[in-house]
N, C-alpha and C positions, 0 to 999 in steps of 0.2 A: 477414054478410060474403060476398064472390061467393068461390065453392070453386073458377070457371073451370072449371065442367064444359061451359061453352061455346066455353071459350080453341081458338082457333083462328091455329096458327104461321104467321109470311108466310112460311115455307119449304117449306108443302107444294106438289108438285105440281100438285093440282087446285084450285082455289077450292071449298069445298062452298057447294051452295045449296041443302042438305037439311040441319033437324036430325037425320037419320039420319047425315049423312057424315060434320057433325059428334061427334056420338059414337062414328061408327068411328074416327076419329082422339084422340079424348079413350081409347079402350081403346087403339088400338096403343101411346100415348105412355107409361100405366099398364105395358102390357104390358113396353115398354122396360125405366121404372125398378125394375119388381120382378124383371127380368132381368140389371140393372146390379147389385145390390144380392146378385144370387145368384154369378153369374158371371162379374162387373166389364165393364169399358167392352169391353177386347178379347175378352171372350167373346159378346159380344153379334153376333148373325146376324141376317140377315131372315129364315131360316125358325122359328128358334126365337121370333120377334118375331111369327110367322105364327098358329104355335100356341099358345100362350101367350095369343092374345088371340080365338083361335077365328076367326082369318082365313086366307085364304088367302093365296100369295105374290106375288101377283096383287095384291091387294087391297094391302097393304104397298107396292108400289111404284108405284099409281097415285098413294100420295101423298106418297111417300117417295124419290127415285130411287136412294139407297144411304142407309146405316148413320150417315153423314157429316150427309148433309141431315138424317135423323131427330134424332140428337144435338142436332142445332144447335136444332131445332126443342124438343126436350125441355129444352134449357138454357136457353132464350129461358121458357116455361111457369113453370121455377124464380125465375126474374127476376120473371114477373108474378107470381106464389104472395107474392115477399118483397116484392112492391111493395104487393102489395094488402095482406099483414098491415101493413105501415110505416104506410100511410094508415089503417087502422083504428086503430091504436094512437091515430095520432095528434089523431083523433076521441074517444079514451078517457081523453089522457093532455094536456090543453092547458094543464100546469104550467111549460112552457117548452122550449126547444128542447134545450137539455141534455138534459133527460129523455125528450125526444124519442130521441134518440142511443142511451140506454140500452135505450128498450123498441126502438130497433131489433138490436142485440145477442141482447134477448131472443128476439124474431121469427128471426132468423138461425140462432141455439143449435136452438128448434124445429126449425125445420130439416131441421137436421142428425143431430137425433136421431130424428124419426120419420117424415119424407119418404123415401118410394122413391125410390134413384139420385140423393136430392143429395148426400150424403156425399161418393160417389166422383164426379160430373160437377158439380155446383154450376151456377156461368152457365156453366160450357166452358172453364174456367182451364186443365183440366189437358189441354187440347187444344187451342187456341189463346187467347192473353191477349187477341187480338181476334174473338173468338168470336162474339157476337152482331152488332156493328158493326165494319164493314173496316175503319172509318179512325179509331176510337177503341177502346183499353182498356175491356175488363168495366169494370174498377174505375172509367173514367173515366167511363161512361155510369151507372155508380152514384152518383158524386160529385154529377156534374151533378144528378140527379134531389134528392139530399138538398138541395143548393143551391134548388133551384125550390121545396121543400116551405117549407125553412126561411123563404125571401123571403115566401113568399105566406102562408104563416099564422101568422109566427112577428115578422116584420115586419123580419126582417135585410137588412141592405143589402148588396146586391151587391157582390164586389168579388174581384181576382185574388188577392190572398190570403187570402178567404175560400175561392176555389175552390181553390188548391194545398192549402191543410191541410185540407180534408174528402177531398182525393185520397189526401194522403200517410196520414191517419189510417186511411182503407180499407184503406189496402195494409199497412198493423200491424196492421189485423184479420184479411182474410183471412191472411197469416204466424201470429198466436197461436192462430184456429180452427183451422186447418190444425194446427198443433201440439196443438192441446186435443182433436183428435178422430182422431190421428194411429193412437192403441192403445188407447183407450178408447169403446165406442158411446156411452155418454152426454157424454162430455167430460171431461177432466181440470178439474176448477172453479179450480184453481192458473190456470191459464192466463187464463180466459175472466175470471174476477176483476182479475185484473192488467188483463187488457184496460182493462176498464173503468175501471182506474184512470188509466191511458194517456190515455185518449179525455179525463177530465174536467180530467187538467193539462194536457197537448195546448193542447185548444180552451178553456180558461180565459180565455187570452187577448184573446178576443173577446167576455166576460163585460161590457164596458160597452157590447154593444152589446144593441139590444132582447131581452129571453128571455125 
């Protein structure tokens, strides 16, 4: 499975056309979340984002223009991390799309429990709900993508309230993770179980259609 130690944000700055440049920005992005993780979102500087990753503040801003643009870029990063676990699962787990659902849960829970800086910044939820895309919802550019996955290898047919209830169901997850990881690092399993129980009478109802 790709780790994206290649991942490369459309928010930076410069375009690199070095794999050096790119791995200055794969460390400043590192440097970020284990700076989010220590000091949360508003503690986070570009000079402590400087040091931390053995750069200069110089360097931080030829690809970063503030704190702003980094975030976006390191919450875009977290989006791919949980797109790239989804599709692999999905390559693990072709017992149906339900199950699909679940091991994306699983993917998610991960996460949260041992990713640098997603706990506190996730896709950028808790800094704007349109964070990665101006003119759509985190959750909606997540829906959509489950929708595409499901279509193409799972053999669902398209449809507006196929796309409203994988929205609405997102948005019960992020609310019960948010809850389940609120006071506990690992997760409250109350929570994240329920979830789950939610997601399979939820979308039940789409159960005659291919899984």
């Amino acid at each position: 499975m790709n780790d994206l130690t290649d991942f490369v944000p459309a928010t930076v700055r410069t375009e690199p056309v070095q794999q050096r440049s790119t791995e200055r920005i794969t460390s400043l992005l590192d440097a970020a979340a284990d700076l989010i993780d220590q000091n949360g979102i508003d503690g986070l500087t570009t000079s402590d984002v400087a040091t931390r990753s053995g750069s200069s503040v110089g360097v931080v801003y030829r690809y970063f223009p503030n704190i702003q643009s980094l975030l976006r870029a390191l919450a875009s990063r977290n989006m791919e991390k949980f797109t790239t676990r989804l599709f692999g699962a999905m390559s693990e787990q072709p017992e149906g799309w339900m199950a699909a659902m679940n091991a994306a849960i699983d993917g998610y829970v991960e996460l949260l429990r041992n990713e640098p800086g997603f706990r506190a910044l996730g896709f950028g939820d808790v800094i704007d709900k349109r964070f990665i895309q101006p003119d759509q919802s985190n959750n909606s550019v997540l829906a959509k993508q489950f929708g595409e996955l499901f279509t193409r290898k799972y053999g669902l047919v398209p449809s507006a309230d196929l796309s409203l209830d994988l929205e609405i169901i997102i948005e019960i997850a992020d609310a019960l993770l948010h809850r389940a990881f609120l006071y506990e690092r690992q997760g409250d399993e109350r929570f994240i179980e329920k979830l789950r129980t939610i997601v399979f009478e939820y979308m039940s109802k789409h159960e005659e259609l291919p899984a």
